[in-house]
N, C-alpha and C positions, 0 to 999 in steps of 0.2 A: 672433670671427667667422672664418669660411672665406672666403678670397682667390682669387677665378679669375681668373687675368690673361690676356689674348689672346694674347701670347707666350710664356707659361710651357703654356700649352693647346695650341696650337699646335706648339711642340716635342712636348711628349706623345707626340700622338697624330704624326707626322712626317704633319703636314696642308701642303703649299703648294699649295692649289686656293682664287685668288683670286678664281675669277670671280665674279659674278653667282649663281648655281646653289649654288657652292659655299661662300661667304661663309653662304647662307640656310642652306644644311645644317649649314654649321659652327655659327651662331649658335642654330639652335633649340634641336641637341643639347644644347649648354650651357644653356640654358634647363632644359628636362630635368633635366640632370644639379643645376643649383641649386636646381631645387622639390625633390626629393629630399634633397641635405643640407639644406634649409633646415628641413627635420624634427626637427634633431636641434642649430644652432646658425644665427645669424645669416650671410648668406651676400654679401658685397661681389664681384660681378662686372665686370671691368674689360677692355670691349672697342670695338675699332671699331665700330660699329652705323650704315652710312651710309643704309640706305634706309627711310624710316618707314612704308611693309606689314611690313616683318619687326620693327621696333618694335613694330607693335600683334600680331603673331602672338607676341610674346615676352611679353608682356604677361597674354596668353591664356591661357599657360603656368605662368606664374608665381602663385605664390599669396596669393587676392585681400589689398590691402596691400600690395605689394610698392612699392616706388618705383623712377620712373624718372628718372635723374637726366643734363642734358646736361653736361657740363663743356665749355667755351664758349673758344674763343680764336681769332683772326684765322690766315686762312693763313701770313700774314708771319713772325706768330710760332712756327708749327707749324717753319715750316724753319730757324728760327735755331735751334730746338731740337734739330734733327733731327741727332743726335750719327753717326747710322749713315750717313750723306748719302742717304738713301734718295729725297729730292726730287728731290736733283739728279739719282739715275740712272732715274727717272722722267719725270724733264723732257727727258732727252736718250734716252729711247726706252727704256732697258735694261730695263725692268719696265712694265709694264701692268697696269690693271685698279687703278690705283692712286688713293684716295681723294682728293679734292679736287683732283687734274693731270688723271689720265687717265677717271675715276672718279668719278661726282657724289658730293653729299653733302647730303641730303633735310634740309628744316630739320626738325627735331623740336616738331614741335606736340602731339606725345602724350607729351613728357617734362614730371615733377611741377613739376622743379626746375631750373635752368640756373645753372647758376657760372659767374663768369668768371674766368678762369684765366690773365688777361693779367700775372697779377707785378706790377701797379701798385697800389700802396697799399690798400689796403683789399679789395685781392683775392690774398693772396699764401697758400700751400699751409694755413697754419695758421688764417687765415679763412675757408678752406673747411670744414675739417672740424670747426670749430667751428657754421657752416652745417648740420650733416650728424647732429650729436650727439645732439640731439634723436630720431634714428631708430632710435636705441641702446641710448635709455633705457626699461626697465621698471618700471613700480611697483612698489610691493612686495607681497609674495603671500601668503597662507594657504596652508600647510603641514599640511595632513591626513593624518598618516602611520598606514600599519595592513597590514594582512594581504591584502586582499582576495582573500578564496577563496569562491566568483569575488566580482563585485561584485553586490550587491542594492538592492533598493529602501531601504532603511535608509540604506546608506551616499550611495544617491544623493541622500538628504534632506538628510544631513548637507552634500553637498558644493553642493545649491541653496542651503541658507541664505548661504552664502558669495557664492555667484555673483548672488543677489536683493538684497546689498549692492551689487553691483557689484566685489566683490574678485576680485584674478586667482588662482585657482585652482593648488596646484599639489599632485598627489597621490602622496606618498612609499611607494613600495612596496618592502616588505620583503624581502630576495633570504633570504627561507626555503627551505632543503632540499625539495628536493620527497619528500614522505612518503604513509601512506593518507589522513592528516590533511589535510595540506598538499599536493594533488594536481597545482596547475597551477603550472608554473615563473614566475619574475620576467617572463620573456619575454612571454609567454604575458599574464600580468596586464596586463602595461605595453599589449600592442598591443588587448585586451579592451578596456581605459579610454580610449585615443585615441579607439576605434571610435564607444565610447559618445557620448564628448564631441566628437566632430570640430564642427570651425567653431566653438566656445565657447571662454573663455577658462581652460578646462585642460590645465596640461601631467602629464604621467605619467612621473614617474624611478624607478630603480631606485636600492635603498638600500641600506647595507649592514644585517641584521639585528640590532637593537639590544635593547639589554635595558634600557636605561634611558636618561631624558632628564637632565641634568645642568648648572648652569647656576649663576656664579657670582650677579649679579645683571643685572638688567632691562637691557638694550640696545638701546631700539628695538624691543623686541618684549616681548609677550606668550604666557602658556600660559596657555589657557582650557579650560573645559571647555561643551558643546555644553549649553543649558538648554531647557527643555519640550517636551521630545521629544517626540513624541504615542505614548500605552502600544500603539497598532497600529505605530508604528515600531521603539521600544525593543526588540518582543518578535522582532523579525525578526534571524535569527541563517546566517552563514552556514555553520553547522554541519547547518540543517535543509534549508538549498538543496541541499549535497553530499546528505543522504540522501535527494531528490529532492522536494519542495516549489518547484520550480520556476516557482509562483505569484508566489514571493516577486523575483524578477529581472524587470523592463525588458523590454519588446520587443527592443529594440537589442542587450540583450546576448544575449539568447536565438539573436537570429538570428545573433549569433558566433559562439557555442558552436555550433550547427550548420552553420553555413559549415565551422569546424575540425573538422567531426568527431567531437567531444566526445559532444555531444547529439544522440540522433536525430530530433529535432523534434515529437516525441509528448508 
């Protein structure tokens, strides 16, 4: 997982604008910026979040799923912690705009989850994140790996039988040379497949081009082969798409290919 921490962000970007204004701006952008990698790996955000409108505008943000989680502990406790004495020069005026002194601190009624994070028995860092594991965890997937140049209705059949089980999808594409054969890059496939499947349980990796599967014995896993195919799927080839049979492709991807350019929509 990718780690945003609110002091390591903070530095970054040389942000100290505490206000009000500025907290909402600083916190959305992060928002933002974790829907985006969260595209690509699980993404733990770690920041002050004192007013709950900018909780639920983050929330808004974020993609549906996302959890929000309060980590919970008394003020008392916040300052014996507080290594940098940031309290104390808070309490005695030198900083402003400061979270639970100068600064409310809105209860979180829009958060999934609350920890308490008081260090007392059964609340101590390792019982949290044993709390949190569950959030981390994925089943396990079907693995459909192939060419798809581009993808068509055949392969999308293949990949509903999967997902009408209920299994998480995940489609291995082959980083082939781009040739006259082989026209569209790994790129190019991978963002085609999200398009297709956005909001379903498919993810789309780039793979390296393999020429054989190899495998001492059975692990927890199976290789099967795809059974009664219907003979109007088997015959659909993505050799006859490239030479323009464009019957044979999806609305969704169609309308990619002409978003990119590819296809003139004719």
């Amino acid at each position: 997982a990718e780690l945003l921490d609110g002091d390591t962000i903070r530095d970054f970007f040389s942000n100290s604008d505490f206000s009000r204004e500025g907290r909402e701006r600083h916190l959305l952008g992060i928002a933002k910026m974790a829907a985006l990698i969260s595209k690509h790996t699980p993404v733990i955000c770690s920041f002050i979040t004192p007013y709950e409108d900018v909780r639920e505008k983050i929330l808004q943000i974020l993609p549906s799923g996302s959890t929000m989680v309060h980590v919970s502990t008394t003020l008392e406790v916040c300052e014996d912690r507080d290594v940098k004495g940031l309290y104390a020069k808070a309490r005695s005026g030198e900083i402003s705009n400061f979270t639970g002194i100068t600064d409310p601190f809105d209860p979180p009624n829009c958060a999934h989850i609350t920890l308490d994070s008081s260090g007392a028995p059964g609340h101590t860092v390792s019982d949290m994140v044993n709390q949190l594991a569950h959030l981390f965890e994925k089943p396990k997937a079907v693995l459909l790996p192939g060419r798809w140049q581009p993808l068509h209705v055949g392969h999308e059949w293949l990949i509903q039988q999967e997902l009408d089980q209920g299994k998480r999808v995940v489609v291995g594409i082959r980083d082939t040379p781009v040739t006259e054969s082989d026209p569209f890059s790994a790129d190019l496939r991978k963002r085609m497949i999200e398009h297709r499947y956005s909001g379903e349980d498919v993810e789309a990796w780039i793979m390296p081009d393999i020429e054989a599967v190899s495998y001492g014995r059975k692990v927890g896993y199976e290789v099967r082969e795809a059974k009664d195919i219907p003979p109007e799927v088997f015959q659909v080839s993505a050799t006859g798409v490239r030479g323009g049979n464009r019957a044979n492709v999806s609305e969704k991807v169609m309308k990619f290919m002409v978003s990119e350019g590819i296809w003139d929509g004719e």
